[in-house]
N, CA and C atoms as a LAMMPS dump frame, in Angstrom:
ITEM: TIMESTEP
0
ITEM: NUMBER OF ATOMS
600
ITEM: BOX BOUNDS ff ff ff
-5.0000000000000000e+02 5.0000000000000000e+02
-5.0000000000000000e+02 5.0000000000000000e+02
-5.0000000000000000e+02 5.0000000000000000e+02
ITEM: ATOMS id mol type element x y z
1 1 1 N -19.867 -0.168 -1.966
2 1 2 C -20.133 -1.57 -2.291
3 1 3 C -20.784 -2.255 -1.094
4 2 1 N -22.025 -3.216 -1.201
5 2 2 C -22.585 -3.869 -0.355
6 2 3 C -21.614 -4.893 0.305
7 3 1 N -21.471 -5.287 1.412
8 3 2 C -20.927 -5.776 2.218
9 3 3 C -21.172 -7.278 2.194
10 4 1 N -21.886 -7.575 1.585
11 4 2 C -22.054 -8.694 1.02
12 4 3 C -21.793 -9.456 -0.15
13 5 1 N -21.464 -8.479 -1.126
14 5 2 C -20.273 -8.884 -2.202
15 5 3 C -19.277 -8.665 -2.176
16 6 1 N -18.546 -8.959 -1.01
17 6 2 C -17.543 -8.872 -0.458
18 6 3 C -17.307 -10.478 -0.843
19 7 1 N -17.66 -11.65 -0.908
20 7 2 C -17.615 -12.922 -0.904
21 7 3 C -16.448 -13.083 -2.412
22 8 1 N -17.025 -12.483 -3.466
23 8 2 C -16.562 -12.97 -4.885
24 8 3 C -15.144 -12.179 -4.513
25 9 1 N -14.193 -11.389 -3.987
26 9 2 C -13.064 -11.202 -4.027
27 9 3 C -12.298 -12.737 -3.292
28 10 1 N -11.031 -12.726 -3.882
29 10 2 C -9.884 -13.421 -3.207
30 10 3 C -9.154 -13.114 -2.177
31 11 1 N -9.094 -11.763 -1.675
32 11 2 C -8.119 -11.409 -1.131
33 11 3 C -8.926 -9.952 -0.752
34 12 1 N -8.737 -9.496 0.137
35 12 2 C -9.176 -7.782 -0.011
36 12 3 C -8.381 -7.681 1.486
37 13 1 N -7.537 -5.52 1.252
38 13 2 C -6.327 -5.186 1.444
39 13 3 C -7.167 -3.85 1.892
40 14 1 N -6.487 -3.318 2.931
41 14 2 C -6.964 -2.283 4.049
42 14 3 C -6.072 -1.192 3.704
43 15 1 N -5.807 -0.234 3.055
44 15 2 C -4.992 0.575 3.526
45 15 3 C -4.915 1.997 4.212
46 16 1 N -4.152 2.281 4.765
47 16 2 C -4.302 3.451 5.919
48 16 3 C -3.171 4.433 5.645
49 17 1 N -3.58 5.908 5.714
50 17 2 C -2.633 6.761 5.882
51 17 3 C -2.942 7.387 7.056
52 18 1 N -2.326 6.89 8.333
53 18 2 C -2.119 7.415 9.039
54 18 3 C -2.428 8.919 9.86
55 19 1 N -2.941 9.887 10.394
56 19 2 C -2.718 11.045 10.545
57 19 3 C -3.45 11.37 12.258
58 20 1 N -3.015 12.26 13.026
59 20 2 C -3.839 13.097 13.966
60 20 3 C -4.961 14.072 13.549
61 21 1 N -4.559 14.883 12.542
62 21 2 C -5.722 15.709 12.117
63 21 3 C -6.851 14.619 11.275
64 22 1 N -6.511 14.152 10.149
65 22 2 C -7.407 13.709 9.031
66 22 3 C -6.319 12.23 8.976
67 23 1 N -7.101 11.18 9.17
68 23 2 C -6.622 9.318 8.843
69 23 3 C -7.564 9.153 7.33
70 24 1 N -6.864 8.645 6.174
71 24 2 C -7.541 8.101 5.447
72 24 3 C -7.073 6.988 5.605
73 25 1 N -7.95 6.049 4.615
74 25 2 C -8.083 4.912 4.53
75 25 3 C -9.273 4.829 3.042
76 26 1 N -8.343 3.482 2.238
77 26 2 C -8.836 2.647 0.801
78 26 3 C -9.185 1.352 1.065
79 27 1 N -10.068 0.781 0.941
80 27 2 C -10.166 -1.027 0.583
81 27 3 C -10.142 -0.894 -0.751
82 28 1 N -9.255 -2.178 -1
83 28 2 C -9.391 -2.511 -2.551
84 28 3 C -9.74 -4.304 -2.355
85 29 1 N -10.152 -4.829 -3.498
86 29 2 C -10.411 -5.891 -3.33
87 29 3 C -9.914 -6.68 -4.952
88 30 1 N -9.175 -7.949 -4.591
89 30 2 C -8.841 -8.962 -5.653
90 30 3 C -9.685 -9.921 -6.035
91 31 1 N -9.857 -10.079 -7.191
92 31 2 C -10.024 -11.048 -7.99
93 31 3 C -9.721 -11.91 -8.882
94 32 1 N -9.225 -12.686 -8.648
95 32 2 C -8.122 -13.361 -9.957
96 32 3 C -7.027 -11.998 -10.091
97 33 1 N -7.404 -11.91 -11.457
98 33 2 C -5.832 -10.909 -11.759
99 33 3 C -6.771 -8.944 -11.852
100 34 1 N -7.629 -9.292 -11.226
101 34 2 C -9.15 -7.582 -11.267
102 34 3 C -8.769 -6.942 -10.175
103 35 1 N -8.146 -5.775 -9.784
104 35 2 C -8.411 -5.241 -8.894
105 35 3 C -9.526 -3.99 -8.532
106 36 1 N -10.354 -3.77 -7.634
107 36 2 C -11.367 -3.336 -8.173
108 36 3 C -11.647 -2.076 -6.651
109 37 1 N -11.885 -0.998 -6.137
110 37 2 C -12.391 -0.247 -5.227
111 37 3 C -13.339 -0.545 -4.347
112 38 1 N -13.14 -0.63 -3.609
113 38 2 C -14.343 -1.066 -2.361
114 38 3 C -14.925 -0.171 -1.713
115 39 1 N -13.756 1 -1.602
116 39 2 C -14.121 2.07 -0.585
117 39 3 C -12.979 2.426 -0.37
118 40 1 N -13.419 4.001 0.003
119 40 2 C -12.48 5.014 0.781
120 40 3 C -13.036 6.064 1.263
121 41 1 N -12.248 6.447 2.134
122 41 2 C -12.551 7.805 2.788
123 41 3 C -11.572 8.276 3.913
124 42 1 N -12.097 8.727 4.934
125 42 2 C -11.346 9.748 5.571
126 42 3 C -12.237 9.598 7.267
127 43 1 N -11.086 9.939 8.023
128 43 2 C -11.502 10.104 9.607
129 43 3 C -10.739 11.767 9.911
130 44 1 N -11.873 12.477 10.265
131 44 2 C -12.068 13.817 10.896
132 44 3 C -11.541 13.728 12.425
133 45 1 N -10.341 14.067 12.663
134 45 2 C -9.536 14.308 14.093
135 45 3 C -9.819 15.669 14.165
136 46 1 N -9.385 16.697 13.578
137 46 2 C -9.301 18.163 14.263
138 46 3 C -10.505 18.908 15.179
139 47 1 N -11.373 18.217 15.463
140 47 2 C -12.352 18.755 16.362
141 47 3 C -12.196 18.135 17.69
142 48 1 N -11.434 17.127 17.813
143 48 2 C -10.86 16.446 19.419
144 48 3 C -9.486 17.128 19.677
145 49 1 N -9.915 18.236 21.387
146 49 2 C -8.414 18.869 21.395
147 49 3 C -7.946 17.857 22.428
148 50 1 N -8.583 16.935 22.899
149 50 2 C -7.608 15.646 24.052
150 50 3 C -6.626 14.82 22.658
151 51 1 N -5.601 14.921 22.661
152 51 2 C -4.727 13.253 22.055
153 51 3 C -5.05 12.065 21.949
154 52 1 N -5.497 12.285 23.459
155 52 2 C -5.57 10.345 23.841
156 52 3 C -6.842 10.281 22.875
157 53 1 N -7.952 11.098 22.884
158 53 2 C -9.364 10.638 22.773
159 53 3 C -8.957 10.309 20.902
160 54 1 N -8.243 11.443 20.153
161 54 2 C -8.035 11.261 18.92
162 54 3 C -6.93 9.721 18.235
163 55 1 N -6.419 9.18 19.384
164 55 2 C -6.113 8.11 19.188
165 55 3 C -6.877 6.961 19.284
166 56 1 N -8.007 7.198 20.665
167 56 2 C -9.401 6.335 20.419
168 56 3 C -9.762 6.511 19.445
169 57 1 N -9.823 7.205 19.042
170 57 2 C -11.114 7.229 17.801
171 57 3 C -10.563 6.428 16.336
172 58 1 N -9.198 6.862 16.058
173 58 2 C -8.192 6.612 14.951
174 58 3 C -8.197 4.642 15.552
175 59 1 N -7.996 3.919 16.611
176 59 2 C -8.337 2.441 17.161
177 59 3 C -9.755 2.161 17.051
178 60 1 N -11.021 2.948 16.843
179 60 2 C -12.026 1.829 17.228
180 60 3 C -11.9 2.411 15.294
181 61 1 N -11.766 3.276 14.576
182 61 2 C -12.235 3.567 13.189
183 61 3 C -11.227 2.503 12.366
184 62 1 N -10.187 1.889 12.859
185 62 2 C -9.647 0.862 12.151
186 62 3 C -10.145 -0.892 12.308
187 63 1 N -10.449 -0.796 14.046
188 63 2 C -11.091 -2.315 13.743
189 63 3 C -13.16 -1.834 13.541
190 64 1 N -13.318 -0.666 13.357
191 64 2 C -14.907 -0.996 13.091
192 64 3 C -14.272 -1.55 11.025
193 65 1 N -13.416 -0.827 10.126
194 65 2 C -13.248 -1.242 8.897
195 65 3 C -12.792 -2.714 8.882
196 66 1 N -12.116 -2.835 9.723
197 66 2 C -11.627 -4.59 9.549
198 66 3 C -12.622 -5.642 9.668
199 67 1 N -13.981 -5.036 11.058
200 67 2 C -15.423 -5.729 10.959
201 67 3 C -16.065 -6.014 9.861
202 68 1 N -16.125 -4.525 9.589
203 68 2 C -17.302 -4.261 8.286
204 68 3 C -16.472 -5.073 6.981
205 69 1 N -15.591 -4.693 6.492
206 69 2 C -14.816 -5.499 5.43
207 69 3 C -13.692 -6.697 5.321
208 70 1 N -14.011 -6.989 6.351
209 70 2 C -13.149 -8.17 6.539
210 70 3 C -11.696 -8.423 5.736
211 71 1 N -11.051 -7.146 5.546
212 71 2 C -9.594 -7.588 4.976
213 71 3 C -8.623 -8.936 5.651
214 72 1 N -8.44 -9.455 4.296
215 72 2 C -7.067 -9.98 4.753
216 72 3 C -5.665 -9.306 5.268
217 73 1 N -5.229 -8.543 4.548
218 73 2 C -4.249 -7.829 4.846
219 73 3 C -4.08 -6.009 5.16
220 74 1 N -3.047 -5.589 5.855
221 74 2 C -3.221 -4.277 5.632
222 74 3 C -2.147 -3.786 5.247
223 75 1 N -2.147 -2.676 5.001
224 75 2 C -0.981 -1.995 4.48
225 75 3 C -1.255 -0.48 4.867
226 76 1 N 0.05 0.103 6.001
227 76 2 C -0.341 1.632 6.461
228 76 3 C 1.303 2.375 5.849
229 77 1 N 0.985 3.403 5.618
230 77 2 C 2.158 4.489 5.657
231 77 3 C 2.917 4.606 6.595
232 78 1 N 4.248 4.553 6.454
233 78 2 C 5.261 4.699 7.424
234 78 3 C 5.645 6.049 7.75
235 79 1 N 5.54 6.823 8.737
236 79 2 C 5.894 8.163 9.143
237 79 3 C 6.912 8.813 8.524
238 80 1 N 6.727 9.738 7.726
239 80 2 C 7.839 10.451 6.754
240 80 3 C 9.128 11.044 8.485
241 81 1 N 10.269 11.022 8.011
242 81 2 C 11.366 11.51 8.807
243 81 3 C 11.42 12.859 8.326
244 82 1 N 11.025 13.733 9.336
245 82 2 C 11.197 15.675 8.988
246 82 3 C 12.24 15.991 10.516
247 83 1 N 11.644 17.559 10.074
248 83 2 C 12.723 18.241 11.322
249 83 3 C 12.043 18.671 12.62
250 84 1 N 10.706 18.077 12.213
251 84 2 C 9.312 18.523 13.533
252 84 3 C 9.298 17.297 14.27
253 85 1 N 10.309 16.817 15.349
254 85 2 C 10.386 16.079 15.823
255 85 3 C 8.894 15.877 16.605
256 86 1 N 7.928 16.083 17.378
257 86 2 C 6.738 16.7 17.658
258 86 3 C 5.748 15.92 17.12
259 87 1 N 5.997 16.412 15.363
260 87 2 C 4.786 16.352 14.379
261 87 3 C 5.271 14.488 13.626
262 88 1 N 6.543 13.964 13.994
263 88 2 C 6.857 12.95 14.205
264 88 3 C 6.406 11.636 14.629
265 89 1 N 6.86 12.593 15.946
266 89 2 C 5.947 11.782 17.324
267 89 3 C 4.696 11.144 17.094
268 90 1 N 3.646 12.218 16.702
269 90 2 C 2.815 12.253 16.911
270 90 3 C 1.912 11.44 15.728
271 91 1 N 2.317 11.497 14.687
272 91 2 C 2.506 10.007 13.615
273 91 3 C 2.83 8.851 13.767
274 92 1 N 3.693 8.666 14.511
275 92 2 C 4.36 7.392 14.962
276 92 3 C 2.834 7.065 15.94
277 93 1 N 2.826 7.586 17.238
278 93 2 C 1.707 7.232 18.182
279 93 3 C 0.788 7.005 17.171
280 94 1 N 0.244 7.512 16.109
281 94 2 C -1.428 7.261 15.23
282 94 3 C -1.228 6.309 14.032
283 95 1 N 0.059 5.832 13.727
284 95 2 C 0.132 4.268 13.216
285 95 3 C 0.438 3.292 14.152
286 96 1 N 1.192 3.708 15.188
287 96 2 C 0.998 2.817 16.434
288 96 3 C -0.472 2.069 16.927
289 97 1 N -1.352 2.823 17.164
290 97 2 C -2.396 2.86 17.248
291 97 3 C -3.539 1.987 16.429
292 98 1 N -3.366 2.359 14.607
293 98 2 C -3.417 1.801 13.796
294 98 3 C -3.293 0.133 13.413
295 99 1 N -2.364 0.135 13.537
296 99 2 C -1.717 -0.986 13.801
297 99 3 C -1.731 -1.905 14.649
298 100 1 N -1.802 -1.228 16.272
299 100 2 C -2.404 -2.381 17.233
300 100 3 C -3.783 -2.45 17.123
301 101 1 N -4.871 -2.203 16.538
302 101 2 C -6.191 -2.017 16.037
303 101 3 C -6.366 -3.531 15.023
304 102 1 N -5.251 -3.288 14.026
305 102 2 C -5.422 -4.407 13.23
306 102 3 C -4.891 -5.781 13.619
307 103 1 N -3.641 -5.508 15.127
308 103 2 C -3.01 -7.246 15.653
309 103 3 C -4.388 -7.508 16.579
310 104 1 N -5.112 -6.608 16.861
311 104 2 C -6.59 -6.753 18.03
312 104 3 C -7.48 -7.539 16.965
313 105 1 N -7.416 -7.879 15.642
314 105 2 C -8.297 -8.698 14.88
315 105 3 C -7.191 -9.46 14.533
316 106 1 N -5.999 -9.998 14.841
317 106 2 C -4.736 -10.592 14.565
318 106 3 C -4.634 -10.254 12.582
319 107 1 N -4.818 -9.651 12.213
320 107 2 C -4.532 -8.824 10.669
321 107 3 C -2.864 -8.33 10.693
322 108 1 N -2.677 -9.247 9.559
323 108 2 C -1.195 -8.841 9.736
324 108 3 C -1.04 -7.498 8.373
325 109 1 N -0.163 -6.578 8.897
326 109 2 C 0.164 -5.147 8.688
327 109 3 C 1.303 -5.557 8.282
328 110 1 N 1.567 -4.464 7.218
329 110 2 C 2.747 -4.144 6.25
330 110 3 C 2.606 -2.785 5.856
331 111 1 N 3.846 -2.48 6.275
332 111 2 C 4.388 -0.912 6.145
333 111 3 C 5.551 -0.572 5.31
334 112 1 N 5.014 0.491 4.962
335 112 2 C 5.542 1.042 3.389
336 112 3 C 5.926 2.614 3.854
337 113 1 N 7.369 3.001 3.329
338 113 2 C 7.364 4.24 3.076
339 113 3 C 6.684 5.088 2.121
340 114 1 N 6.496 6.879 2.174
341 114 2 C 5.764 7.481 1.729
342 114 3 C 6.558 7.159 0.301
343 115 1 N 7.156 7.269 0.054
344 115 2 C 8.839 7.416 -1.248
345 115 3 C 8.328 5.686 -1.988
346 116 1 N 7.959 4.529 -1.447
347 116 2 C 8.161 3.6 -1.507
348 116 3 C 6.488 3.131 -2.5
349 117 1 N 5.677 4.223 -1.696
350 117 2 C 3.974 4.145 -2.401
351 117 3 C 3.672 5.026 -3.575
352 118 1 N 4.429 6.048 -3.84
353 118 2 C 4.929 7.383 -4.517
354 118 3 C 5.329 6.283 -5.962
355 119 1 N 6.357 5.323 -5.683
356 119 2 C 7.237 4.795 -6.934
357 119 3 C 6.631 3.83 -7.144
358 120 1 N 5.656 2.622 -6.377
359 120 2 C 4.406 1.617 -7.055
360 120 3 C 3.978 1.95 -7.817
361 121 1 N 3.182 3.599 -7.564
362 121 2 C 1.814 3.993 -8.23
363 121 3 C 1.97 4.363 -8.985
364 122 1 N 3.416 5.604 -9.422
365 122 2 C 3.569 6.39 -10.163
366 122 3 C 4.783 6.186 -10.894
367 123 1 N 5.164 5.596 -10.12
368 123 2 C 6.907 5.406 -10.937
369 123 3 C 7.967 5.958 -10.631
370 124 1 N 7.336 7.26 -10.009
371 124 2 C 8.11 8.564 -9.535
372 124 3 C 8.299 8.641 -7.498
373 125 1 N 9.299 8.595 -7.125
374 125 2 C 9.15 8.456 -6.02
375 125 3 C 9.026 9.818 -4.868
376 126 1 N 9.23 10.608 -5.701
377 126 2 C 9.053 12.096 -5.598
378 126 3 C 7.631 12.883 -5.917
379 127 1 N 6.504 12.493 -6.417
380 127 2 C 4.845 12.272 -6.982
381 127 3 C 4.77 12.918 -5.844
382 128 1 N 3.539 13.707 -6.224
383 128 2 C 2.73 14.643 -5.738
384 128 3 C 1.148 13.989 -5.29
385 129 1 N 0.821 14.073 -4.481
386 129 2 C -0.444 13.507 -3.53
387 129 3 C -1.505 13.578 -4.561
388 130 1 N -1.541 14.583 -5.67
389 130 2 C -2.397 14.583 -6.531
390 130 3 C -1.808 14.098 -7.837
391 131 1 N -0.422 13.988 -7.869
392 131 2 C -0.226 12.765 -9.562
393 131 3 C -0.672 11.493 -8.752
394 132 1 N -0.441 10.815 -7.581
395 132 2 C -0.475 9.857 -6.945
396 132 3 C -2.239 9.692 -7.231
397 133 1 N -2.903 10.429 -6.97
398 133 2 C -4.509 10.401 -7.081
399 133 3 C -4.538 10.058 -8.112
400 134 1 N -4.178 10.531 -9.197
401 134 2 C -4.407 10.834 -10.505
402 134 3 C -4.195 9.441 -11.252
403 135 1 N -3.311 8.924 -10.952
404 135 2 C -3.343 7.684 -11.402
405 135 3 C -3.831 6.396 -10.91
406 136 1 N -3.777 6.501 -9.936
407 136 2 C -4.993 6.144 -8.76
408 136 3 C -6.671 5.531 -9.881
409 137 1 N -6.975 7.163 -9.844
410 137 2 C -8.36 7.463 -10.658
411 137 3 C -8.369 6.852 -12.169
412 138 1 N -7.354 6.721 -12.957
413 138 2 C -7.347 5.917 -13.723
414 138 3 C -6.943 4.522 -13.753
415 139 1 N -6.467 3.963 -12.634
416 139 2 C -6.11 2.278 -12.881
417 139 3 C -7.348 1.734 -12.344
418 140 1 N -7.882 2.504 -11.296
419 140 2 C -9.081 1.645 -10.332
420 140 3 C -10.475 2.31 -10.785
421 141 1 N -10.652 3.211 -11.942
422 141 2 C -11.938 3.837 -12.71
423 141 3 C -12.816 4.394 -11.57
424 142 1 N -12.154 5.332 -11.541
425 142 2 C -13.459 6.231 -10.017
426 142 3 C -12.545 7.615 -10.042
427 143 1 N -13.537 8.469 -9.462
428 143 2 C -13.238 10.063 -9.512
429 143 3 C -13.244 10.526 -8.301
430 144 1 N -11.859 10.959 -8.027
431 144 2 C -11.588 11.247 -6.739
432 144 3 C -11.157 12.731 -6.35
433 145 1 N -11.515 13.173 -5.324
434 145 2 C -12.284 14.708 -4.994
435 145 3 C -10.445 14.96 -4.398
436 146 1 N -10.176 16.312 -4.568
437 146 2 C -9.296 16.769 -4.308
438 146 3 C -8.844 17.545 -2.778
439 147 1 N -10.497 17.402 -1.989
440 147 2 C -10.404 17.525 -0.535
441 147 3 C -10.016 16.852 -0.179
442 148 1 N -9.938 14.975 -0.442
443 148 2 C -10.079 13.88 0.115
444 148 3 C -8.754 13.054 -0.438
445 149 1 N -7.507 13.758 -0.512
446 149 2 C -6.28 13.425 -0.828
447 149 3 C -5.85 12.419 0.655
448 150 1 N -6.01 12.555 1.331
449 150 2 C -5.384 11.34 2.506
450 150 3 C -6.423 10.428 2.486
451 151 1 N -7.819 9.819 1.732
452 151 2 C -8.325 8.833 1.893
453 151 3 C -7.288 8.062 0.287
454 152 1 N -7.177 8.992 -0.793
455 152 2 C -6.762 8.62 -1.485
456 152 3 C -5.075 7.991 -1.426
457 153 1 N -4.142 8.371 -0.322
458 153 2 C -3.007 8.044 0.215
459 153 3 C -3.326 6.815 0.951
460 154 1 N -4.576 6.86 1.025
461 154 2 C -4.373 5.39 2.293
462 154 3 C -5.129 4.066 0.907
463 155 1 N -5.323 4.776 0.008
464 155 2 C -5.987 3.634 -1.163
465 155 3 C -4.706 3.283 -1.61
466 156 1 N -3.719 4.119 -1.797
467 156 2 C -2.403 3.879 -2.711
468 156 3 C -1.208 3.12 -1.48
469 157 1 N -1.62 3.272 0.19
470 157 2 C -0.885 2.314 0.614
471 157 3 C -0.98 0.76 0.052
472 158 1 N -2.406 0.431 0.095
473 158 2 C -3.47 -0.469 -0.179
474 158 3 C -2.72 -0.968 -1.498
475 159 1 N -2.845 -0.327 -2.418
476 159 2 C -2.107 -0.756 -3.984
477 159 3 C -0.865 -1.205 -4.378
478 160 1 N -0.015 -0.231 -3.024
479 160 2 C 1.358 -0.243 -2.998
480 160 3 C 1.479 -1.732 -2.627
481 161 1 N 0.676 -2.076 -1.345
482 161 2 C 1.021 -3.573 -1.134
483 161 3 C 0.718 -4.846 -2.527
484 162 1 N -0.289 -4.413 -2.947
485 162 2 C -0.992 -5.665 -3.885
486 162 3 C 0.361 -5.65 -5.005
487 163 1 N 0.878 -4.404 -5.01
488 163 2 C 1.965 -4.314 -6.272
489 163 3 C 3.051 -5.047 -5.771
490 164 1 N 3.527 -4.391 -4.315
491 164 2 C 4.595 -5.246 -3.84
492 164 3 C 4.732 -7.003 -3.49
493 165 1 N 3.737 -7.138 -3.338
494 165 2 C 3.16 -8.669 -2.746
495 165 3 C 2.928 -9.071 -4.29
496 166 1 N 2.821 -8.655 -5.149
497 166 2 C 2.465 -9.688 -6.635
498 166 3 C 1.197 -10.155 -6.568
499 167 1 N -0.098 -9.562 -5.785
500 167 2 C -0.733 -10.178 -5.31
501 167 3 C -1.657 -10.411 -6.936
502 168 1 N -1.561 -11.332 -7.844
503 168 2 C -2.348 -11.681 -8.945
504 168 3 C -1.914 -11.068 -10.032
505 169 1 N -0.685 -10.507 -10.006
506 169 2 C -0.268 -9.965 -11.158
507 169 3 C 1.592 -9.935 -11.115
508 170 1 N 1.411 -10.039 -12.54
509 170 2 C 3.262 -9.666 -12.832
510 170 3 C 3.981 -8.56 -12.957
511 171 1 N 4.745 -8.043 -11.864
512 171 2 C 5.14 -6.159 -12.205
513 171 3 C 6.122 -7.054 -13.51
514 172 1 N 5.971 -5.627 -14.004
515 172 2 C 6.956 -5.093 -15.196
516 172 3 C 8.71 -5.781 -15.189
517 173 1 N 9.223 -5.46 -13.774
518 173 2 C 10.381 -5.955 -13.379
519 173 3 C 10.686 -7.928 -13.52
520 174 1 N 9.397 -8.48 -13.306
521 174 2 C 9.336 -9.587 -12.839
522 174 3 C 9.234 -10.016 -14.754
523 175 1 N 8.599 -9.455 -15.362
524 175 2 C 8.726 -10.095 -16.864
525 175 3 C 9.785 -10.091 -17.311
526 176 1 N 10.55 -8.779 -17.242
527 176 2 C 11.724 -8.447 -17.769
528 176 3 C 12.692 -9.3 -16.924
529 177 1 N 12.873 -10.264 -16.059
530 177 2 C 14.077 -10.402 -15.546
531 177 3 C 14.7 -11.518 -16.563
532 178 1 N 15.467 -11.671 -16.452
533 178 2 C 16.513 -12.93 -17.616
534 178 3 C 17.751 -13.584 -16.759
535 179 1 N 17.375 -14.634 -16.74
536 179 2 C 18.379 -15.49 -16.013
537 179 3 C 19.579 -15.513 -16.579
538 180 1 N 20.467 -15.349 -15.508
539 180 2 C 21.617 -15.476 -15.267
540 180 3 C 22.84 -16.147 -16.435
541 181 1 N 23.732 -15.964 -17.122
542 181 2 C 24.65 -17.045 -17.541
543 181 3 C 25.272 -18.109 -15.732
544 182 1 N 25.363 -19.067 -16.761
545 182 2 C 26.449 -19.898 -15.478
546 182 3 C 27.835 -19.299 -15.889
547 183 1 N 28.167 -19.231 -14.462
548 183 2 C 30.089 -18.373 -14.453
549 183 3 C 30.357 -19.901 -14.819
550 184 1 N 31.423 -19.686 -16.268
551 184 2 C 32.234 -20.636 -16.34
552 184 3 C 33.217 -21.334 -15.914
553 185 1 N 33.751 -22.878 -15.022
554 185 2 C 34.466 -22.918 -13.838
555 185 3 C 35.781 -23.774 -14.585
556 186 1 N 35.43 -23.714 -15.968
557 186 2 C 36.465 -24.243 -16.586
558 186 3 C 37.295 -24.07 -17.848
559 187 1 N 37.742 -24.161 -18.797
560 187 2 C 38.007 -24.037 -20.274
561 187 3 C 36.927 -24.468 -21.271
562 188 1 N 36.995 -26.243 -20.668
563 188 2 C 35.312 -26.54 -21.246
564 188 3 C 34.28 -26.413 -21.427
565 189 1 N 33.895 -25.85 -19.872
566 189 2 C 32.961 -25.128 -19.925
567 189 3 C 32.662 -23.491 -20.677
568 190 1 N 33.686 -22.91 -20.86
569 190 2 C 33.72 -21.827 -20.73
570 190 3 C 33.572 -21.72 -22.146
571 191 1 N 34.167 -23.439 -22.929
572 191 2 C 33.747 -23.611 -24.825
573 191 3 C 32.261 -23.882 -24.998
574 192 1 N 31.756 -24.43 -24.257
575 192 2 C 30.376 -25.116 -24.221
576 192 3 C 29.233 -23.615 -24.092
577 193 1 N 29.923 -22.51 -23.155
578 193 2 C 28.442 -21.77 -23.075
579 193 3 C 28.78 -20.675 -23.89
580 194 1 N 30.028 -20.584 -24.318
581 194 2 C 30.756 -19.66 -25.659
582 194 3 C 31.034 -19.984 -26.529
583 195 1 N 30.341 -20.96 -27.586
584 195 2 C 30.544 -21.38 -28.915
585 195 3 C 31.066 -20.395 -29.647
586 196 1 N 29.795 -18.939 -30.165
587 196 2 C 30.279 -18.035 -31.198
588 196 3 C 31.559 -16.851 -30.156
589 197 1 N 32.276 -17.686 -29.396
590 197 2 C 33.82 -16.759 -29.21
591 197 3 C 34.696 -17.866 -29.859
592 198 1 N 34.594 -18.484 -29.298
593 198 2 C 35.823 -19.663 -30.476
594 198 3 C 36.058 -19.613 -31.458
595 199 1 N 37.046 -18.961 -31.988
596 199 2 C 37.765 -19.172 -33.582
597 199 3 C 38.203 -20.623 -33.762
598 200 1 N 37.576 -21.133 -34.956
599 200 2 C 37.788 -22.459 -35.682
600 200 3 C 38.776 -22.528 -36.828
């Protein structure tokens, strides 16, 4: 999408999945109640064997997207908890990174577990990187390549937020809710909001 119809959205949302080897990243963009694809793709780490330099690169590739598309908000993946303390680490440092990239354009960030973007998209909080695509490819109408599963994780951080934030729409939960009875604090009361229990 030209960078210049960027204007007719309301709102447009950055999202990032995180990584040392491969960072994706989705823009989506709002419109009234339209959410619509802006872009995605992917940042190539495994050919930098320095750290530091693959953390440069993962900082200038988040504020060159915040330039070019001017999001309001972002939304990155929160480091899954495993037993590779290491492979941890080393997630934590590349949303670290991430993240101070987006307070360097003062963009305020919101972080989501993997379990937490899994149950937005899919329902299922247990979803597979490719049911997660998959539905992905049908709410936002675009065909998405099965190499390019972490640009598509960082589109569904992106979604996860607009779902969580309500951003122009009503989840499912929010229609269905039904207010409360008042606890009855008296006899009278308790005749007044229980007519059909009273035997006459």
């Amino acid at each position: 999408m030209e960078t210049e119809n960027l204007k007719e959205f309301d709102r447009i949302i950055l999202g990032i999945d995180p990584g040392t080897i491969v960072m994706g990243y989705g823009i989506i963009g709002i419109n009234k109640k339209q959410v619509s694809l802006i872009t995605l793709g992917v940042l190539h780490l495994e050919k930098y064997d320095d750290y530091a330099m693959k953390l440069k690169k993962i900082f200038e590739r988040t504020i060159g997207l915040i330039d070019e598309f001017k999001p309001d908000e972002m939304a990155i993946e929160a480091p899954f908890f495993g037993k590779n303390v290491q492979s941890m680490l080393k997630l934590g440092r590349a949303q670290g990174v991430a993240i101070a990239g987006a307070m360097s354009r003062e963009l305020a960030v919101n972080e989501y577990s993997p379990k937490k973007i899994k149950q937005s998209i899919t329902g299922n909080g247990n979803a597979t990187k490719e049911q997660v695509a998959g539905m992905l490819e049908h709410i936002l109408k675009f065909k998405y390549d099965s190499k390019f599963l972490d640009a598509t994780d960082g589109l569904a951080a992106a979604y996860c937020h607009f779902m969580q934030k309500n951003l122009g729409i009503e989840t499912a939960k929010s229609k269905a809710k039904i207010p409360a009875k008042k606890k009855a604090t008296s006899w009278d009361a308790f005749v007044t909001n229980n007519p059909n229990k009273i035997k006459k």
